[in-house]
N, C-alpha and C positions, 0 to 999 in steps of 0.2 A: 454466599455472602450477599447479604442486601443491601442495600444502600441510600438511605432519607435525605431529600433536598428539600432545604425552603424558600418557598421566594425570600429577594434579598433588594436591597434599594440601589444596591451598586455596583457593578466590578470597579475595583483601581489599583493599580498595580503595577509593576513590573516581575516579570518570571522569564527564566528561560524553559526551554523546551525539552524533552527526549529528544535523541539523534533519531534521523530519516530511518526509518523500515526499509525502503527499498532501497538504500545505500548502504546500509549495513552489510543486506542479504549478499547483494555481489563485489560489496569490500571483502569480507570472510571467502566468499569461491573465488575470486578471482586470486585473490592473499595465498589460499592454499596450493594452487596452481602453479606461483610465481617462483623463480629462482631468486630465491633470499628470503629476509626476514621483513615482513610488513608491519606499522603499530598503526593502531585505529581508535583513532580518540574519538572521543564522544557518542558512541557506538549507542543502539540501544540494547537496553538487557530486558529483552520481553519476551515471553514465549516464544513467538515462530521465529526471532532470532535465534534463541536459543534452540530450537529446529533444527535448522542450518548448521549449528556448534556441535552439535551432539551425531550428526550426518557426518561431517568432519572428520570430528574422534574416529568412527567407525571407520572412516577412509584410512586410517593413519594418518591425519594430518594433526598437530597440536595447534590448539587454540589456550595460550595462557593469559590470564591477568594479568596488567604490567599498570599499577597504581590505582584510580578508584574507577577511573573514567576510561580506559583505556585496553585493547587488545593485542597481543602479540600472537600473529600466524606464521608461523614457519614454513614456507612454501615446499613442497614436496615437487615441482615446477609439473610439464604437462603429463609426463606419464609416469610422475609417483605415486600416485593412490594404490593404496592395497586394495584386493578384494575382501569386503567386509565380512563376517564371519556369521552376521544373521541381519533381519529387515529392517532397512535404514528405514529410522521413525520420522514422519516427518509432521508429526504430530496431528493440528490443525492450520498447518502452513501447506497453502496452495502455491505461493511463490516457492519454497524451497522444495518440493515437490515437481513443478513445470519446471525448474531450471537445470537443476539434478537432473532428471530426464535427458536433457540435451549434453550434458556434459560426460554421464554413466553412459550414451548410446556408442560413443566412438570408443570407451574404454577395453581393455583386454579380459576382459572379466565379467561373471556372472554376478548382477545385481538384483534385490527388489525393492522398492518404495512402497512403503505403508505408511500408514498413520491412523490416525480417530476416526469414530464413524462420523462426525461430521464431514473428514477432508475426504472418508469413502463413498463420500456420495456426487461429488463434485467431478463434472468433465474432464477429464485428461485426453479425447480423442481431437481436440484441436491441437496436442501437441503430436500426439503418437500419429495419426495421419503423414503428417510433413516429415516427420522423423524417418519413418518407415519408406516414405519416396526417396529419403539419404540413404536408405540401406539395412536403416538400423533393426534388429530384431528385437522385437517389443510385445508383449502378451497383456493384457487385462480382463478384466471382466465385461461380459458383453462386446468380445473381441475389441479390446481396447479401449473401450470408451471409459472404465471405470477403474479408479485404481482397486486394489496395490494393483503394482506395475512390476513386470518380471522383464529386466533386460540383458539380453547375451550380446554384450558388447563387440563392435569388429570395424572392419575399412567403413567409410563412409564417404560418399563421394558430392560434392555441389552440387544445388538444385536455384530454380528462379520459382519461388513462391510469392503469392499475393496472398497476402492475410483477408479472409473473409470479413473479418470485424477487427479493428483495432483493438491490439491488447499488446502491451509491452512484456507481458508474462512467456506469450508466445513467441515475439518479437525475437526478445533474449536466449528463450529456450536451442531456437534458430541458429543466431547470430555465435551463439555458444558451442553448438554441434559443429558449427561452421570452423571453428578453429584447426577441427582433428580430422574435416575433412579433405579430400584430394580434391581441387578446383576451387571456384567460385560459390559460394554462399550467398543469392541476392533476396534480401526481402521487400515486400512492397507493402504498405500500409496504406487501405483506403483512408488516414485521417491520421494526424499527429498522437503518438501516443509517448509517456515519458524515456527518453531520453537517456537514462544513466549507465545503464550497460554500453551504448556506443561511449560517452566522454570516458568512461574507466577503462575500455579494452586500450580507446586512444593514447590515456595517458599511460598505460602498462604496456606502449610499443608496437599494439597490435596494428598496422594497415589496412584500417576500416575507415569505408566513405562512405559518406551519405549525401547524395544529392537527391533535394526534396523529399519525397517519402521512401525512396529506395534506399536501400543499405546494403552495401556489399562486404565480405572479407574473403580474401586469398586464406586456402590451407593446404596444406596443414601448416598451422603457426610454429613457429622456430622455438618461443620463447617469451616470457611472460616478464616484462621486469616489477620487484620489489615497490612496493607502493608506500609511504607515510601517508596519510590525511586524517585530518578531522571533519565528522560528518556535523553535515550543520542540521538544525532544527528540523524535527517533521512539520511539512506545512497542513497535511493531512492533521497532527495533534493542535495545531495552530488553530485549525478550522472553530473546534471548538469552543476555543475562546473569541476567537473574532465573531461567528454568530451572539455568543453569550453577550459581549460586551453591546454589540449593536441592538440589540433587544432590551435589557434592561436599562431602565433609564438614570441620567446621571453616571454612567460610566468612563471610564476611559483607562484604558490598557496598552502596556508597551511587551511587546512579545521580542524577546534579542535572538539574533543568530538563527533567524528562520531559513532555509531553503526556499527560494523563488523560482526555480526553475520553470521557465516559461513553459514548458509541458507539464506542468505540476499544478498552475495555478488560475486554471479555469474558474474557480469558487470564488475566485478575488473579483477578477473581469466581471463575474454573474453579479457578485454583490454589490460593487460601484454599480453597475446598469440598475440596482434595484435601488440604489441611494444611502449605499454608505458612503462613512467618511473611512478612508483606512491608507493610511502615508506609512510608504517605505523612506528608513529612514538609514543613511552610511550603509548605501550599497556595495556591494565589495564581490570578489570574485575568492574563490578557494578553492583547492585540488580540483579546478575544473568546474563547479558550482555557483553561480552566482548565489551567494547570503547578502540576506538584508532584516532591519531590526521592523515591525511591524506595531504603527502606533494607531489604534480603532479609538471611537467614541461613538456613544449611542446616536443614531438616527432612524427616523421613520424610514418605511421599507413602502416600495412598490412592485406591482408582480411582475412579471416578464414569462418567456419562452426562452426552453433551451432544448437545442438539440443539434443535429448534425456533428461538427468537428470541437466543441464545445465539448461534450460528453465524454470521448476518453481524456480529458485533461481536468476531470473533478469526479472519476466515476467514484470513487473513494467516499466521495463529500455530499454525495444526493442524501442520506438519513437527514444530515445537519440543515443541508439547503432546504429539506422540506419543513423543518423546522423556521425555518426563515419564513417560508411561504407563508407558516400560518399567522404569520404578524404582520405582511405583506397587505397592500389594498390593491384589491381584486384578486384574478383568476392567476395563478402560475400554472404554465404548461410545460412535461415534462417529456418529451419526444423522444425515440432513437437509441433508448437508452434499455431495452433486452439487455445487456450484460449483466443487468440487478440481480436479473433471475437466478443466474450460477454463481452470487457468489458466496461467504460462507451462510450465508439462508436463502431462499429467494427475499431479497431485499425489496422490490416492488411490493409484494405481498403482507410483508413485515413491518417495512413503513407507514403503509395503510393502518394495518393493524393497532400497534402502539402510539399510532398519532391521533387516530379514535379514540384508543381508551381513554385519552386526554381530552376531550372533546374537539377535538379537529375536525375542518370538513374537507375529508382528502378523497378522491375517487381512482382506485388502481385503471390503468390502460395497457394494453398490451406489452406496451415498450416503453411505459413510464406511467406518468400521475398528473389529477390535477386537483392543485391546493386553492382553498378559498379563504381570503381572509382580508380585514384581522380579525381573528377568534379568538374570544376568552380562552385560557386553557384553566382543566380543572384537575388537580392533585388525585393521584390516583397509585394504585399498586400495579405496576408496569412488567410483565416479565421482558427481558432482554434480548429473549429467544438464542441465549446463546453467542450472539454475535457484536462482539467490541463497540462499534459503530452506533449500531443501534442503542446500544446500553448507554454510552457516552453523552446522545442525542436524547434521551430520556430523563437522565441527570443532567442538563442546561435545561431541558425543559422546565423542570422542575424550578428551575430559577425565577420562571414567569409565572406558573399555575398558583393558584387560587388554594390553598391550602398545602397538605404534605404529598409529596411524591415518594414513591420508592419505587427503587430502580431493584427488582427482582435478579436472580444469580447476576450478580455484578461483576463476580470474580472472572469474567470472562474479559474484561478491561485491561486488564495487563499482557494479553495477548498482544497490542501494539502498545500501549499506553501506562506501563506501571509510571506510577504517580499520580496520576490524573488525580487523586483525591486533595493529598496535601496541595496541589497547586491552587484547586479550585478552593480551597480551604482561604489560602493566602490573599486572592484577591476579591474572597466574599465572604466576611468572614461569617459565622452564621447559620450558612448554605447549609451545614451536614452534619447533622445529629446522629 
């Protein structure tokens, strides 16, 4: 699918959002784990969630519809999973993948994780490592480093790991093995990364602490209780309109029911330092989440520097940030930030790439980039490369370039983000032919 954008003279609007990606993923594991019935409102229905659902099923766990917005998981609690009967697909989700992982390693049973050849190309040896010091027996390709993943599940005993690079992926994979293991589970994270698997074990009973960047849990866990909630807004799908609207001029957009989670929202902190306007408005708290409604209007941008502890709290958001940069006056520097490499493309690489074809002056760095601007951008046929993120940041682009844009295999967008079209529809109108 392709997908035509044209500039447009304005965002304005009000829209809500899809439900958080990474609150879904461990509402669904944690939901099937629990003793009772969980209902999960505002969920998102997007590929690699649907990952996660389809993992599930194979588990014996049921995952039903329950109205239009809404999921009901039947907890199976911690040692009801069956063993599945062939290779749990875990599509092109690297989250359901690294989590799965941690949860299949304590179980009684022979498992494997597969999926597409984009997620078969993707690191798995920062989880199977640390796994492997718990006990757990784990095979891949090139002795682990690569999925599919073969695990023969069994005892699993606490370990005191320091994560080499901040990532919540592995964080949880950890924190999750931790549950079925015998002792203390402590992780150390050299830098904040998001947060949600610790607030959801807590409020599902588990006795987890976290002081400063350490995280501990006692195991094996007893028991998992029943969860209601409603997931609020991805701030990751937010991103994209809060760049769009700050870019074109004459905007102004009200985004409701976003997630703010202060490990979520590095992109926000970068973008005021750059010289947005963007007011959180009826902050509020929910199952654990602070949500808040997010009110942007267009302003001139200035460049900055990010890296250090910055970077895992917007790794998600560098496509879009660079996009910013290239409206930004002066040099943006992009530090620290290697993680781009591994994820679903090398995103360093990619960003480069499709921000050039647009006339961007972007220069890749080892462990990030640096944007120069403001720059014209000019309409152009853009491939996606595949990856959500980037396609997304190609279509806002397109909002500013100089003639027509297409955004090449598009259909990669509803991996996080089904809607994105009719939304952007709504508040431009126009935009997409």
């Amino acid at each position: 699918m392709n997908l035509c954008v044209r500039p447009v003279s304005g965002l304005r609007g009000t829209i809500d959002l899809p439900g958080d990606k990474s609150i879904t993923h461990r509402a669904l594991l944690l939901g099937s784990l629990s003793s009772g019935v969980s209902r999960i409102g505002g969920y998102l229905d997007s590929g690699d969630c649907r990952a996660t659902m389809g993992c599930l099923h194979a588990l014996g766990v049921p995952v039903e519809q329950a109205g239009e917005d809404a999921l009901v998981v039947r907890g199976a609690g911690l040692h009801g999973w069956q063993e599945p009967e062939n290779v749990l697909n875990c599509v092109r989700s690297g989250t359901t993948m690294r989590l799965l992982a941690g949860l299949l390693a304590g179980q009684p049973f022979y498992s494997v994780l597969g999926g597409e050849a984009q997620l078969l190309r993707r690191p798995m040896d920062r989880v199977v490592h640390p796994l492997r010091l718990m006990g757990a027996r784990i095979m891949g390709r090139q002795s682990g480093k690569l999925p599919p993943l073969t695990l023969v599940g069994g005892p699993l005993h606490g370990i005191e790991y320091t994560l080499p690079v901040a990532s919540a992926q592995v964080k949880s994979c950890l924190l999750l093995a931790g549950l079925y293991a015998e002792g203390v589970t402590a992780v150390i994270e050299p830098g904040p990364s998001r947060d949600h698997t610790e607030r959801m074990l807590r409020a599902r009973g588990v006795e987890l602490s976290s002081r400063g960047l350490r995280h501990e849990v006692r195991g094996p866990a007893a028991d998992l209780t029943a969860l209601d909630l409603i997931v609020p807004g991805d701030f990751s799908s937010a991103a994209y309109f809060l760049v769009g609207a700050l870019l074109v001029e004459g905007s102004e957009v009200r985004l409701r029911h976003v997630g703010v989670n202060p490990t979520r929202t590095g992109l926000l902190d970068v973008l005021r330092a750059m010289g947005a306007e963007v007011t959180l408005l009826e902050g509020r708290e929910e199952g654990g989440e602070p949500v808040a409604d997010l009110l942007v209007r267009s302003a001139g941008l200035r460049a900055t520097t990010i890296e250090g502890d910055l970077v895992p709290r917007m790794i998600d958001e560098f496509p879009i940030l660079a996009l910013a940069a290239t409206q930004a006056e002066g040099i943006t520097h992009v530090r620290d930030a290697a993680e781009l490499r591994v994820k679903e493309t090398d995103r360093i690489a990619t960003i480069v790439e499709v921000l050039r074809a647009l006339g961007a002056h972007i220069e890749p760095r080892p462990d990030g980039f640096d944007v120069e601007g403001p720059t014209p951008l000019i309409g152009a046929a853009v491939d996606g490369c595949g990856d959500h993120r980037l396609a997304m940041t190609v279509a806002v682009a397109g909002l500013i370039a100089r003639g027509e844009t297409t955004v090449i295999r598009a259909e990669c967008i509803a991996d996080s983000f089904p809607g994105f079209e009719p939304r952007l529809q709504a508040l431009a109108p126009g935009a997409l032919s």
